[in-house]
C-alpha positions in Angstrom: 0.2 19.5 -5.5 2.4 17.6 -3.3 2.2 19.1 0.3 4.7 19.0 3.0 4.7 19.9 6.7 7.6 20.3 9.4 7.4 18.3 12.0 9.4 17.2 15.2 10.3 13.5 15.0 11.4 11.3 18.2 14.9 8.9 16.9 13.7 5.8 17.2 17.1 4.4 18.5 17.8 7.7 20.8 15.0 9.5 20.9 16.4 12.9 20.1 13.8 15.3 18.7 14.8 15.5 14.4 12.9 18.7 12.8 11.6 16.7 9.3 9.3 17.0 6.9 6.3 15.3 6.5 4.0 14.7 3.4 0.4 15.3 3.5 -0.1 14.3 0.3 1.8 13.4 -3.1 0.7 14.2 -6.7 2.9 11.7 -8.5 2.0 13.6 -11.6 4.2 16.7 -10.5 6.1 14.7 -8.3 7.4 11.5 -10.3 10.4 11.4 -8.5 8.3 11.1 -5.1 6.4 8.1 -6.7 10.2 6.8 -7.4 11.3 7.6 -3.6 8.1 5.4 -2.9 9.2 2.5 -5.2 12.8 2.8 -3.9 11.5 2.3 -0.5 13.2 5.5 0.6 10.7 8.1 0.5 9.9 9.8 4.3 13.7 8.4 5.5 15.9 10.6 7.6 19.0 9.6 9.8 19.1 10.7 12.9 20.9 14.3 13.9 22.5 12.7 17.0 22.9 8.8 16.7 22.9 9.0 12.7 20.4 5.9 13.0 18.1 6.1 10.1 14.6 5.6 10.0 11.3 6.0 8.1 8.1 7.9 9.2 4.7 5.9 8.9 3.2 6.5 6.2 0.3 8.7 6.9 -1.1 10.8 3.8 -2.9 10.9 0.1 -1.8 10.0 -2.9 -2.6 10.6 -6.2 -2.0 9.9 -10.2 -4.0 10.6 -12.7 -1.3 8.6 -15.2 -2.1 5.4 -13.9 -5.5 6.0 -12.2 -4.8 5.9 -8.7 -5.8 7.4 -5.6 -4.2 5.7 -2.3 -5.4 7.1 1.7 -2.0 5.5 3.2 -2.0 5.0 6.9 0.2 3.7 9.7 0.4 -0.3 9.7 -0.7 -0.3 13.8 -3.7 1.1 12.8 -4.8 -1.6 10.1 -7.5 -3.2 12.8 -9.5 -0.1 12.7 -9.7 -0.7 8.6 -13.3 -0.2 8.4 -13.6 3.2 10.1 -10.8 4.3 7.9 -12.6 2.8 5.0 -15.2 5.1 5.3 -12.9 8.4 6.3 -11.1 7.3 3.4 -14.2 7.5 1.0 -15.6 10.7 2.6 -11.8 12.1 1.8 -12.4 10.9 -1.8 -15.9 12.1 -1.9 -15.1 15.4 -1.5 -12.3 15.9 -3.6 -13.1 13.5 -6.4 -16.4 11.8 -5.3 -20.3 12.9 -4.6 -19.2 16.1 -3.0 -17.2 17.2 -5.5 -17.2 19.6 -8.3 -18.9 18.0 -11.7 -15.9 18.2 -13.6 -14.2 16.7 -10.2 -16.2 13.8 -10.3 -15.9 12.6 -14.0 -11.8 12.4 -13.0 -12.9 10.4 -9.9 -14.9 8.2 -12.1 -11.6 6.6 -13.9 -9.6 6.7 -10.6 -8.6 3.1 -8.6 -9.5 4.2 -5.3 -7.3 2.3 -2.4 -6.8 2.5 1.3 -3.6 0.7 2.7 -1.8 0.6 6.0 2.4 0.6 6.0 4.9 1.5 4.0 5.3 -1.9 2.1 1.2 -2.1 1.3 1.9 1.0 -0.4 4.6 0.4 -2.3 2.8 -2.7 -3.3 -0.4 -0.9 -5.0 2.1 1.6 -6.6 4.0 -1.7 -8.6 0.2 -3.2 -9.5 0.0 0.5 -11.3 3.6 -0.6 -12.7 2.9 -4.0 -13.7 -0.5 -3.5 -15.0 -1.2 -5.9 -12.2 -4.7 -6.8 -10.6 -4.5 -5.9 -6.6 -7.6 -7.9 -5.8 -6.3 -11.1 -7.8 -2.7 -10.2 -6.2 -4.7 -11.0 -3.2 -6.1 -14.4 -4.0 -2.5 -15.5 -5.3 -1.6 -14.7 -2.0 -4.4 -16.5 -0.4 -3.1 -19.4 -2.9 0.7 -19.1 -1.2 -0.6 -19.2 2.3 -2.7 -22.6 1.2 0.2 -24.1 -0.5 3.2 -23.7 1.7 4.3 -25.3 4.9 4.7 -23.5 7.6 4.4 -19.7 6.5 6.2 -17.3 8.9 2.5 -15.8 10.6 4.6 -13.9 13.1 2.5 -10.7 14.7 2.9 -7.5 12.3 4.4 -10.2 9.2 2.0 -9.6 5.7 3.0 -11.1 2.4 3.8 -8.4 -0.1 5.1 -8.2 -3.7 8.5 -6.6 -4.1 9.1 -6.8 -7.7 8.5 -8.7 -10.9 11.9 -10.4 -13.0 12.6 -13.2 -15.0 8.4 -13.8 -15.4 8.1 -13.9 -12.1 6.4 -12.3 -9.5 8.4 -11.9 -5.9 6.3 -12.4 -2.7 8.2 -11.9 0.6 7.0 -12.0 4.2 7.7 -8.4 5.6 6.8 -7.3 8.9 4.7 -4.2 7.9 5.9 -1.5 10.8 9.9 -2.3 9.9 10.2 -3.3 6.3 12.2 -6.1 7.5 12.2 -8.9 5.1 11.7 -12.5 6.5 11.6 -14.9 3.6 10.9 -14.3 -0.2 8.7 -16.6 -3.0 9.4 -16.6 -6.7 6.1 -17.1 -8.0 5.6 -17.8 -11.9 3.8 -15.1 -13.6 1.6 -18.0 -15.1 0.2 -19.1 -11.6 -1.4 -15.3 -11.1 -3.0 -15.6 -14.6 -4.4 -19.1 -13.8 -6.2 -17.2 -11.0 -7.0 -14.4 -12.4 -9.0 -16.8 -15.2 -10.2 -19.6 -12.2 -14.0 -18.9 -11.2 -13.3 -21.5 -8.5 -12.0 -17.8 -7.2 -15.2 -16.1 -7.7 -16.3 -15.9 -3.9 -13.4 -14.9 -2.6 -13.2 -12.1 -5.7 -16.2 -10.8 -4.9 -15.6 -10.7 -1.0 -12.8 -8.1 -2.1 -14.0 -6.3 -5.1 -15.7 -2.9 -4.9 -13.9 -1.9 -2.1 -11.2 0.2 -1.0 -9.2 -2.0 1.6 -8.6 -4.4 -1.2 -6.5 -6.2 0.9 -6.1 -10.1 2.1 -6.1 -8.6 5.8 -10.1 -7.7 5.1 -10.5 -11.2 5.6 -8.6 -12.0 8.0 -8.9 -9.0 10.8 -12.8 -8.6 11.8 -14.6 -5.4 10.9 
């Protein structure tokens, strides 16, 4: 079940109150065209009653889908330096839906599930196109790990994270975004070829392993300090 709550939202260009509502959590099973809002990168947007600004709320629920096996706990990007004590909300959350806690029957769904924990709209949308692509997240992660080694001068502005956008032409398309706007910075066409080299490279195998079995699968693990 996909659950929605009203809520009074401050304009961020005017600050006049705007009644909206707010998801507490999406079943993308139900709800495919939520899991397309998502993908559009227009799900939780509303324009402003009195300035007609628009704007997005941060992302702050669960998500589910049982199609492609994955369970997300999405959270605000300003909160991402607290990742380890949502880590472990986020499993308690799972735990008792899916997880230990749960239900026999429960748990043997939970078993097959991809559990993740992300922070801003574009890390979610991100974890939704792996399900797309049939893509790896943690390998995602070393390509971009890869991209930060091999190009000059990367835009490391505060709040900017290295995201994929889409897939075309046998390529995979990395852009700098900062996390709390969406706003795009600079993009990379990356061959397909270069994420399979990695994901086949046991000169990786450290790194892989520092990010595996987790749920903030993410390069920020290893670069913001538990």
């Amino acid at each position: 079940m996909s659950l929605f709550t009203p809520v009074n939202a401050q304009c961020p260009a005017c600050w006049t109150e705007n009644e909206l509502q707010v998801v507490g959590s999406v079943n993308a099973d139900r709800r495919p065209d939520l899991r397309q809002q998502i993908l559009d990168r227009t799900f939780q947007e509303a324009t402003c009653t009195h300035c007609a600004t628009k704007f997005r709320l941060p992302p702050l629920f669960t998500y589910v889908d049982f199609e492609r096996n994955q369970w997300i706990q999405a959270y605000p990007s300003d909160e991402v330096a607290t990742w380890e004590e949502h880590e472990k909300d986020a499993q308690e959350i799972f735990n008792a839906v899916y997880g230990a806690d749960a239900p026999e029957a429960a748990q043997e769904i939970g078993q097959a599930m991809n559990r993740r924990l992300t922070f801003g709209w574009p890390a979610v949308t991100e974890k939704l196109l792996c399900g797309e692509l049939g893509l790896d997240d943690v390998t995602l992660e070393l390509l971009k790990i890869a991209v930060l080694r091999s190009v000059p001068r990367p835009p490391l502005a505060d709040g900017a994270e290295l995201r994929l956008e889409r897939a075309e032409d046998g390529k995979l398309v990395l852009s700098w975004m900062m996390s709390a706007t969406e706003a795009r910075l600079n993009s990379l066409r990356i061959p397909r070829d270069v994420y399979d080299d990695i994901a086949g490279d046991e000169a990786w195998a450290e790194l892989r392993d520092e990010l595996t079995g987790h749920m903030f699968v993410d390069m920020n693990r290893l670069l913001i300090p538990a």
